[in-house]
C-alpha positions as CSV (number, residue, x, y, z in Angstrom):
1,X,29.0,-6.0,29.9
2,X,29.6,-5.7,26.1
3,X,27.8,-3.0,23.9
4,X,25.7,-4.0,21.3
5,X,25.3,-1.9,17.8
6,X,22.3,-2.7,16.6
7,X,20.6,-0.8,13.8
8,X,18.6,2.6,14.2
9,X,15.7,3.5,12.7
10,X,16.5,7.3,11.1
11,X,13.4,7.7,9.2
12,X,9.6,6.9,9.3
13,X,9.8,4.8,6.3
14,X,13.3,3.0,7.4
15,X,13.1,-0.8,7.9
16,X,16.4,-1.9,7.3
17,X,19.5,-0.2,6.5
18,X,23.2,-1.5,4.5
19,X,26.2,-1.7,6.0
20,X,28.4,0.6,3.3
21,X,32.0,0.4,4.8
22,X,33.6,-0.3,7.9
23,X,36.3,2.5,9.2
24,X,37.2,-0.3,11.9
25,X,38.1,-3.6,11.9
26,X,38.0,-6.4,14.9
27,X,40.5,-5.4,17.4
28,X,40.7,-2.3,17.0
29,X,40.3,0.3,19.9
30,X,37.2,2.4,19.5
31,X,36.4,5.5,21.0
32,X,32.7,7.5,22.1
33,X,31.3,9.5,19.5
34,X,34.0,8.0,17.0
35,X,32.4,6.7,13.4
36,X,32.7,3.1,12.6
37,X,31.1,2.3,10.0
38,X,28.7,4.0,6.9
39,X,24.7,2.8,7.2
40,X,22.8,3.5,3.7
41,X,19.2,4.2,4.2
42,X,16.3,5.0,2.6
43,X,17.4,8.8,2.5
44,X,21.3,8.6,2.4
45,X,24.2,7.3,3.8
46,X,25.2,8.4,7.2
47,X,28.1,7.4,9.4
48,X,27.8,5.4,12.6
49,X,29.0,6.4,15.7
50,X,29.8,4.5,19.1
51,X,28.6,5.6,21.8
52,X,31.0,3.7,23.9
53,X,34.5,3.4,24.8
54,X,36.3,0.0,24.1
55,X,37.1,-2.7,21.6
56,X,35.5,-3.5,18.7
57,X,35.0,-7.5,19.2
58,X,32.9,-8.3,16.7
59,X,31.7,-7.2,13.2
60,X,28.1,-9.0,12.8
61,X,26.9,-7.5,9.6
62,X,30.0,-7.4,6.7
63,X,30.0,-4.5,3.7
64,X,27.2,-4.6,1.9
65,X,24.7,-6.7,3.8
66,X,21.3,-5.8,4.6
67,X,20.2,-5.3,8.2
68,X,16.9,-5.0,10.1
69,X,16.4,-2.2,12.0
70,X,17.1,-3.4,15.5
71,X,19.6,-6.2,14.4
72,X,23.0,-6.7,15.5
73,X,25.5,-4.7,13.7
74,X,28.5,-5.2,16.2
75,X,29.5,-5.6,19.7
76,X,32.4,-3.5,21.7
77,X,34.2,-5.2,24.7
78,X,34.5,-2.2,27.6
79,X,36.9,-2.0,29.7
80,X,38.5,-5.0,31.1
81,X,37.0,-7.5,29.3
82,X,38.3,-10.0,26.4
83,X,37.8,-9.1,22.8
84,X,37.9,-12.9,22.1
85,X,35.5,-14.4,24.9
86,X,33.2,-11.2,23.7
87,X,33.2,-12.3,20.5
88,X,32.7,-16.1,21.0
89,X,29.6,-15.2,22.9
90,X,28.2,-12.6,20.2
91,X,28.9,-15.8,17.6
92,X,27.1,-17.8,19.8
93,X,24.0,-15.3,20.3
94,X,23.7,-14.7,16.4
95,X,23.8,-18.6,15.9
96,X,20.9,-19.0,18.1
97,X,17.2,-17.7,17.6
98,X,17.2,-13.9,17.2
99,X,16.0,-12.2,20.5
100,X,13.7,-8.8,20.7
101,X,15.5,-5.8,19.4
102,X,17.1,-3.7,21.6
103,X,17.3,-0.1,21.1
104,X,19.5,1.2,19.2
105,X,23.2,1.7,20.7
106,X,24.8,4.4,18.2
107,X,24.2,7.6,16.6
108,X,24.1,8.7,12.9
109,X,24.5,11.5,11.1
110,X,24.2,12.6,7.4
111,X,27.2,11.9,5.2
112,X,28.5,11.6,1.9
113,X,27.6,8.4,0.0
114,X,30.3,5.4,0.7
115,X,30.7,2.5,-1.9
116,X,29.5,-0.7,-1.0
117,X,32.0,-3.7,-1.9
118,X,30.6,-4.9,-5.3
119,X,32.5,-8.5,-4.8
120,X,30.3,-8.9,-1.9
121,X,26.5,-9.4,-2.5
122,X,24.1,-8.5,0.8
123,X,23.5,-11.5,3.0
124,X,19.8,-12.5,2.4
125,X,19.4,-10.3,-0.4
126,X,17.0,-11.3,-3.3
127,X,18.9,-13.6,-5.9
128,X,18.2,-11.2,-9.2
129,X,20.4,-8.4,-6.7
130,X,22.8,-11.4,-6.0
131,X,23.3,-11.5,-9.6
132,X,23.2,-8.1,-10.4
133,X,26.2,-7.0,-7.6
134,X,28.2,-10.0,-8.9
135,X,27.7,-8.6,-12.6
136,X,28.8,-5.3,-10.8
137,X,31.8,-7.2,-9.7
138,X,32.3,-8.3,-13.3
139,X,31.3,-5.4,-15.1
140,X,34.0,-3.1,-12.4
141,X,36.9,-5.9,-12.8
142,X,36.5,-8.3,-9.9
143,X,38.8,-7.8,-6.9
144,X,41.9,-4.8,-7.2
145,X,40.2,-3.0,-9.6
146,X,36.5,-3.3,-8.7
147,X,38.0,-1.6,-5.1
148,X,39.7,1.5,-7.5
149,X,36.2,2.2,-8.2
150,X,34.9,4.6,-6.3
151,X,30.7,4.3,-6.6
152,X,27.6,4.5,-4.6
153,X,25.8,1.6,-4.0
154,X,22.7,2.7,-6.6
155,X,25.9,3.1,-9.1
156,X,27.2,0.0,-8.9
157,X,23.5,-2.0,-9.2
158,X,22.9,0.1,-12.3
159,X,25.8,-0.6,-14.1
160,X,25.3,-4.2,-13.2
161,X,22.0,-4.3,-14.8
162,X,23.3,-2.0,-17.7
163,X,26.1,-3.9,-18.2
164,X,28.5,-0.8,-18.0
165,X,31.9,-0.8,-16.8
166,X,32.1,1.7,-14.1
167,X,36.3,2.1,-14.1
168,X,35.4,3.9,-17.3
169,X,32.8,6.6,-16.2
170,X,34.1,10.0,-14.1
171,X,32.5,10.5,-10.9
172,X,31.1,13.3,-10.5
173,X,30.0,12.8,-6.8
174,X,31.5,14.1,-3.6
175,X,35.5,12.9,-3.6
176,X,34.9,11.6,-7.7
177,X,32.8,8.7,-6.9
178,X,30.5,7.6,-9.5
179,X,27.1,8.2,-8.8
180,X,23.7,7.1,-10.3
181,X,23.3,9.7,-12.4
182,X,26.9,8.9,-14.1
183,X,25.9,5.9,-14.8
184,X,22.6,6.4,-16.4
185,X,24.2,9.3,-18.7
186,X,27.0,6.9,-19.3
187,X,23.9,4.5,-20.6
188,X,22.6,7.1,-22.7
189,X,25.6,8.1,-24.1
190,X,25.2,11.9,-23.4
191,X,27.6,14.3,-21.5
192,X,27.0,15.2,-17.6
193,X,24.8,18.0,-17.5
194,X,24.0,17.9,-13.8
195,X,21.1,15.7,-13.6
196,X,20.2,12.0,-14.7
197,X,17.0,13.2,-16.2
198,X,18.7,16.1,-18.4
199,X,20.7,13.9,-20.4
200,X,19.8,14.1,-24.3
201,X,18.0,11.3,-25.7
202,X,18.2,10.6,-29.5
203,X,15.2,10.7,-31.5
204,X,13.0,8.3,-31.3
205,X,14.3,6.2,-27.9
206,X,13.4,6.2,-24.1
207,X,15.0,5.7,-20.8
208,X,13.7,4.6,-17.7
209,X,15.2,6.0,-14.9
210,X,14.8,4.1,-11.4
211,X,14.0,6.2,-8.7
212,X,16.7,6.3,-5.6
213,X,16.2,5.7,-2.1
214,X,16.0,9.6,-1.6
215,X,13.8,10.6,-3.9
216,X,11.4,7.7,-3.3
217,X,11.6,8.9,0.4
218,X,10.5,12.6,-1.0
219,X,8.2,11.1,-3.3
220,X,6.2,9.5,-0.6
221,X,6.7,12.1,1.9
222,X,5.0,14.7,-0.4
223,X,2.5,12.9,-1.8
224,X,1.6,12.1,2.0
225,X,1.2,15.9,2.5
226,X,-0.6,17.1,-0.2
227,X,-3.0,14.1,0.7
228,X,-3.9,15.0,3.9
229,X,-3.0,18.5,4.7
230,X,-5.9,20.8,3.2
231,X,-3.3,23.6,1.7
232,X,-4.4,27.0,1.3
233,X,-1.9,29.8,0.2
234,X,-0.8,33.5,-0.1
235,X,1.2,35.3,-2.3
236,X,2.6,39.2,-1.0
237,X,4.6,41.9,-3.2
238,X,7.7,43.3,-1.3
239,X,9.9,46.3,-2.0
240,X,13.1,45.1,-1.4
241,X,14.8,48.5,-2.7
242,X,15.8,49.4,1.1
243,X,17.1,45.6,2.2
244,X,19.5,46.2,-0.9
245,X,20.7,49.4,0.1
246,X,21.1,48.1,4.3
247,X,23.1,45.5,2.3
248,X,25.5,47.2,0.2
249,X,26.1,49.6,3.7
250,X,26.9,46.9,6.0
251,X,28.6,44.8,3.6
252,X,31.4,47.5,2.9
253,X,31.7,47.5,6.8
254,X,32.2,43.5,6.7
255,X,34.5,43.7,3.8
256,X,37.2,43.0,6.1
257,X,36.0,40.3,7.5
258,X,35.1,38.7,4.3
259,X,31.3,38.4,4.8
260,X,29.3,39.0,2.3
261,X,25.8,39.7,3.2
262,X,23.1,38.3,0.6
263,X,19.4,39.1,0.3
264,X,18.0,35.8,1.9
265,X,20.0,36.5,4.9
266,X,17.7,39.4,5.4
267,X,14.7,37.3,4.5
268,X,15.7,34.7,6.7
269,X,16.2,37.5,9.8
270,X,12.6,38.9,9.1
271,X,11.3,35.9,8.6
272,X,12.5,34.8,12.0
273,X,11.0,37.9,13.8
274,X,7.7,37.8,11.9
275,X,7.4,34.2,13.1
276,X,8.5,35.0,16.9
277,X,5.1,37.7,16.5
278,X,2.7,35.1,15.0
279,X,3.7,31.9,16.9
280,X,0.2,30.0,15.5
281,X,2.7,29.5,11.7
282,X,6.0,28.7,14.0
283,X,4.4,25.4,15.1
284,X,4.2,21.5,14.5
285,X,0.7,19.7,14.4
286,X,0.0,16.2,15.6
287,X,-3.1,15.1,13.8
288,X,-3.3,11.7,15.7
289,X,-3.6,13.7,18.9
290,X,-4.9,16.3,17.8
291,X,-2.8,19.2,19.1
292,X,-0.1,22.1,17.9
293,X,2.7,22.7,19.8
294,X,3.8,26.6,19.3
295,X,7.3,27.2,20.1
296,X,9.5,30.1,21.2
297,X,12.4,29.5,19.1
298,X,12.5,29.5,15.3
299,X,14.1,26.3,13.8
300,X,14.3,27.0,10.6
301,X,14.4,24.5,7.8
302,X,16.3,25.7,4.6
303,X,15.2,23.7,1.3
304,X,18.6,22.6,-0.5
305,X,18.8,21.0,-4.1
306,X,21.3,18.4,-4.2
307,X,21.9,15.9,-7.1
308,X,19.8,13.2,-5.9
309,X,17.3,15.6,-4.9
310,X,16.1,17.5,-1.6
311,X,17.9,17.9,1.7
312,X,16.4,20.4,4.5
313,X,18.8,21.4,7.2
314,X,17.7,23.1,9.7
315,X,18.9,26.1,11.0
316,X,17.9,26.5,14.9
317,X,17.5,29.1,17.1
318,X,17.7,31.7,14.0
319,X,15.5,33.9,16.0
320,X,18.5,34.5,18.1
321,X,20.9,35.6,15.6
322,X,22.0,38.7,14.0
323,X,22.6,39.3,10.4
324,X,26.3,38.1,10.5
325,X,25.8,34.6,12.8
326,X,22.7,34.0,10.1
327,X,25.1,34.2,6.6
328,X,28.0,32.2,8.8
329,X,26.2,29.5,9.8
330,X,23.9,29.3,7.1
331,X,26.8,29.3,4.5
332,X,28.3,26.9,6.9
333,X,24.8,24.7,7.4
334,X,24.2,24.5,3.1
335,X,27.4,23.6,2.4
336,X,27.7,20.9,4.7
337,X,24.2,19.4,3.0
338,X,25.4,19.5,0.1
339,X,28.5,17.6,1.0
340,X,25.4,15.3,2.9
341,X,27.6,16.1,6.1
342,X,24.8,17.0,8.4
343,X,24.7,15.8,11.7
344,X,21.4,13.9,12.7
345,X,20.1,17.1,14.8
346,X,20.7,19.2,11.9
347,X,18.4,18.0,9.8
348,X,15.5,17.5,12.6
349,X,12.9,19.2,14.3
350,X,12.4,22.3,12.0
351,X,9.1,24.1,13.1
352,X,9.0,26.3,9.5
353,X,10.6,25.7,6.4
354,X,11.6,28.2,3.5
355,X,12.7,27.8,-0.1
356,X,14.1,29.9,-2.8
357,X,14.4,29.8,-6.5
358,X,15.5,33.2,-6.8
359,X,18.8,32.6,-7.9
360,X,17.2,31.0,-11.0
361,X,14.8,33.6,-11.8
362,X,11.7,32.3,-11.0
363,X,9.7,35.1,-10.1
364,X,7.0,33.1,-8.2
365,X,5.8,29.5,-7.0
366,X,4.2,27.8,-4.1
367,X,5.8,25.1,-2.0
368,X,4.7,21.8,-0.6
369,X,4.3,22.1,3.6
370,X,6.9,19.5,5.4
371,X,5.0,18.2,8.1
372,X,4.7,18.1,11.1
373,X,5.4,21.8,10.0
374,X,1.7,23.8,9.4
375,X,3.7,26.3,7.1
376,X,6.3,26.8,4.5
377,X,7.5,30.2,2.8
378,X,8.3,30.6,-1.3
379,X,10.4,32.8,-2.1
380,X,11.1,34.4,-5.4
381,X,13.4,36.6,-7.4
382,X,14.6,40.3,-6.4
383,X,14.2,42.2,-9.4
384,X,13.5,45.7,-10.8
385,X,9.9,46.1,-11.8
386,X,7.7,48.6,-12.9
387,X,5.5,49.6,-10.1
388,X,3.5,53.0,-8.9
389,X,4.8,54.9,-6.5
390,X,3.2,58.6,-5.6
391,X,1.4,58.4,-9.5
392,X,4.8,57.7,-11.0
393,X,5.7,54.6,-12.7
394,X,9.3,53.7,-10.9
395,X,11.8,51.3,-11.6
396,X,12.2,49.2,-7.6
397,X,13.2,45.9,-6.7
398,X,10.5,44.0,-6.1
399,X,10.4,40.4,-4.6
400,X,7.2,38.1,-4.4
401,X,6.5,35.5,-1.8
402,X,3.9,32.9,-1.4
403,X,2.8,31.6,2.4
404,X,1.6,27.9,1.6
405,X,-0.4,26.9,5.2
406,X,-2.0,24.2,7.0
407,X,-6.1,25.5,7.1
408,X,-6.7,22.6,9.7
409,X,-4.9,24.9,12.1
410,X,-4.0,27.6,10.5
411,X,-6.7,30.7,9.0
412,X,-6.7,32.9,6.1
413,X,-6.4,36.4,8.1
414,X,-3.9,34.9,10.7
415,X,-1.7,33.8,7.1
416,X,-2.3,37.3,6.1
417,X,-1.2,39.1,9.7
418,X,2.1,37.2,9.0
419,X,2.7,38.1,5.7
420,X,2.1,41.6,6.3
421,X,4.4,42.0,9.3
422,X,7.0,40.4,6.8
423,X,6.4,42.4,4.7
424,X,7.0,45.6,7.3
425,X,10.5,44.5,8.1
426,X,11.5,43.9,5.2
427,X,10.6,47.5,3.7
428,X,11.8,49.0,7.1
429,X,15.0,46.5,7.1
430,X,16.4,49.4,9.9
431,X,14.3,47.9,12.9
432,X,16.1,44.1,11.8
433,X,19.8,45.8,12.9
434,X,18.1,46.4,16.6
C-alpha cells in the first residue's frame, strides 16, 4: 500500500505549513529517514523526512504552495508496486472530495531557511500575495536569475512589496541567502548591523517592520505566559572566584584536547545537580489537568539568540554529564541552533530553561518562564566586585542570578532552598568534579 506524506503539525499555533523546496523529484528512489523536501512553518523551516522506503510517485503540493496541516504532501510507492498506477490513483484521490486527515507520515527537524521559487505563487494563496511573489519574480529577474537568488521566503515577499531587487542585496543568512533583515536595511538604505531593527533611520522618517513567523510565534508564546502564569522571582549573589580558578586548573589539563572549559559550563553542571535535589523546579505543569510531573532527568533548555530571534535547544540528560560531555555537546547543541539545524527532539521537552547575557555585560535581569516549564534561571555577568570578606573590602568575582518561578506550583522558600544549594556548588565547585 502506498505511503502518504501529509503535513505535520510542529507547533501549537501551526495550521498550515509551505512547501520551500523539494530535494526529490517523481521517480526518484527514496530512502527512510532520508529528507525530501523543506516545510516553512510558523517558527522556521525544517526538512522533511520519509519514514519509508520506496519511490517517490507523486508530488501533491509544488514549491511554494500552502498546505493544511493534515493534507497531502506526496505519496511513495513501496516495494513492488508501480510509480505510475500510484500516482494515477493519488491524482484521482486529490481530484475528488478531500477525505479526513490522516496522521502525519514523516518527520521534521529544524533547518536552515530554504528559498521558495518566487516564479511560483502558493496555490490558494490570497491574490495581494499572488501579486506580491509575481512582483518578487519581477523585482529578482523572472526565471534564471530569480533561481541565482538565494532568499528566504519573508525575503522575497518584502522585496516584492518594496519593490527592491534582491540580485543586488548580500545575504547575510546561513550559505549567503538574503534574509528579511537584508532586505528591510536594503529599504532603509543603511549598512548590516546585525539586526533589522538596528538599522539607522534618517531624521525625521519611520519604518515599519513586519514581524516574521518566529517572532510572532515568540510573541504569542510569551505574552501567553506572562498572562497566565502568576511569576514571582529571586535574585542570589555568587562568588564565582573558585569556579574560575577549578577552570583555569582543568583547562591546562584539557589543553591537549582542545577543550576549553567556560564559566556557564560550570553553571550549567550545578545547575543540573541543584535541580536533581529540588525536583519540585525540575518539572512541567499541566494546568488543564491540574498536575506537575517531576522528573529524574534534567533536560535542559539553553536560550539562544539568533537573527530572527529565539531558539531553545535543549540539552537532555545534563544531569548525567561531566564537565567535558557538557562544553562538547553544548558547543555542539548551540551551534547547530544557530545554523537552525536542530533535530525535532532537540528542541522539545525541556523541563528547565536557562539564559545568559553575560557575555554582554548585563549584570542582572529576569527571564520569562517557557511553559509547560514552572521555572527558568537568569544568569548574569562574572565580574570583579567590591564585596566584604572577614571586614575587608576584596576585589572577587561575583556573578548574580535571578530564579523566575511558577507560584501556582512552586513557593517562595522552596525557590530559595534551590538557589541556595546553587549557590553551594558553585562556591565549592570541588564537589561538581565527584
Amino acid at each position: 500500500m502506498p505511503s502518504d506524506i501529509t503535513m505535520p503539525q510542529l507547533s501549537d499555533t501551526m495550521t498550515e505549513g509551505v512547501v520551500v523546496k523539494w530535494h526529490k523529484k517523481e521517480g526518484d528512489a527514496v530512502k527512510a529517514g532520508e529528507e525530501i523536501a523543506d516545510i516553512e512553518t510558523d517558527k522556521a523551516t525544517m526538512p522533511m523526512e520519509s519514514f519509508d522506503s520506496g519511490v517517490l510517485a507523486y508530488i501533491a503540493a509544488s514549491e511554494g504552495q500552502k498546505v493544511k496541516v493534515g493534507d497531502l504532501v506526496a505519496v511513495i510507492a513501496l516495494g513492488g508496486e508501480n510509480p505510475e498506477e500510484v500516482k494515477k490513483q493519488a491524482m484521482s484521490r486529490s481530484a475528488a472530495p478531500a477525505p479526513p486527515a490522516q496522521p502525519a507520515q514523516t518527520a521534521v527537524a529544524p533547518a536552515t531557511e530554504e528559498p521558495r521559487s518566487a516564479a511560483e505563487p502558493p496555490a490558494g494563496s490570497p491574490p495581494d500575495e499572488d501579486k506580491a511573489l509575481s512582483a518578487a519574480a519581477a523585482a529578482a529577474g523572472a526565471g534564471d536569475s530569480a533561481e541565482r537568488v538565494r532568499a528566504t521566503p519573508v525575503a522575497r515577499r518584502l522585496a516584492a512589496e518594496k519593490g527592491i531587487d534582491l540580485s543586488r542585496i548580500s545575504g547575510s543568512g546561513p550559505g549567503g541567502r538574503v534574509i528579511e533583515r537584508d532586505v528591510l536595511e536594503a529599504s532603509a538604505g543603511g549598512a548590516a548591523t546585525g539586526r533589522a531593527g538596528d538599522a539607522r533611520l534618517s531624521p525625521g522618517t519611520k519604518q515599519v517592520v513586519p514581524l516574521t513567523k518566529m517572532r510572532s510565534a515568540i510573541a504569542t508564546a510569551l505574552l501567553r505566559s506572562k498572562q497566565t502564569i502568576p511569576h514571582f522571582y529571586e535574585t542570589i549573589d555568587i562568588d564565582m572566584e573558585r569556579v574560575e580558578e577549578s577552570r583555569r586548573t582543568l583547562n591546562r589539563r584539557l589543553e591537549p584536547e582542545n577543550i576549553r572549559l567556560s564559566i556557564a559550563d560550570f553553571v550549567m553542571r550545578a545547575l543540573a545537580e541543584a535541580l536533581v535535589r529540588h525536583p519540585a523546579l525540575n518539572a512541567r505543569y499541566n494546568a488543564e489537568k491540574g498536575e506537575l510531573v517531576r522528573y529524574g532527568d534534567v533536560n535542559l533548555g539553553i536560550a539562544v539568540a539568533i537573527p530572527d530571534g529565539l531558539i531553545v535547544p535543549v540539552l537532555r540528560g545534563i544531569n548525567r554529564m561531566g564537565l567535558r560531555e557538557i562544553r562538547v555537546r553544548s558547543l555542539d547543541l548551540i551551534e547547530r541552533a544557530r545554523a537552525q539545524r536542530l533535530r525535532r527532539e532537540e528542541q522539545t521537552e525541556s523541563t528547565f530553561t536557562i539564559t545568559s547575557l553575560g557575555s554582554a555585560g548585563v549584570r542582572q535581569f529576569a527571564a520569562i518562564i517557557n511553559p509547560p516549564e514552572v521555572g527558568i534561571l537568569a544568569v548574569g555577568a562574572a565580574e570583579k566586585r567590591p564585596v566584604v570578606r572577614d571586614g575587608q573590602i576584596v576585589a572577587r568575582t561575583m556573578m548574580t542570578v535571578t530564579l523566575s518561578a511558577d507560584h501556582r506550583v512552586v513557593d517562595g522558600a522552596v525557590a530559595a532552598a534551590f538557589l541556595v544549594t546553587l549557590r553551594e556548588l558553585l562556591e565549592e565547585p570541588a564537589s561538581l568534579l565527584l
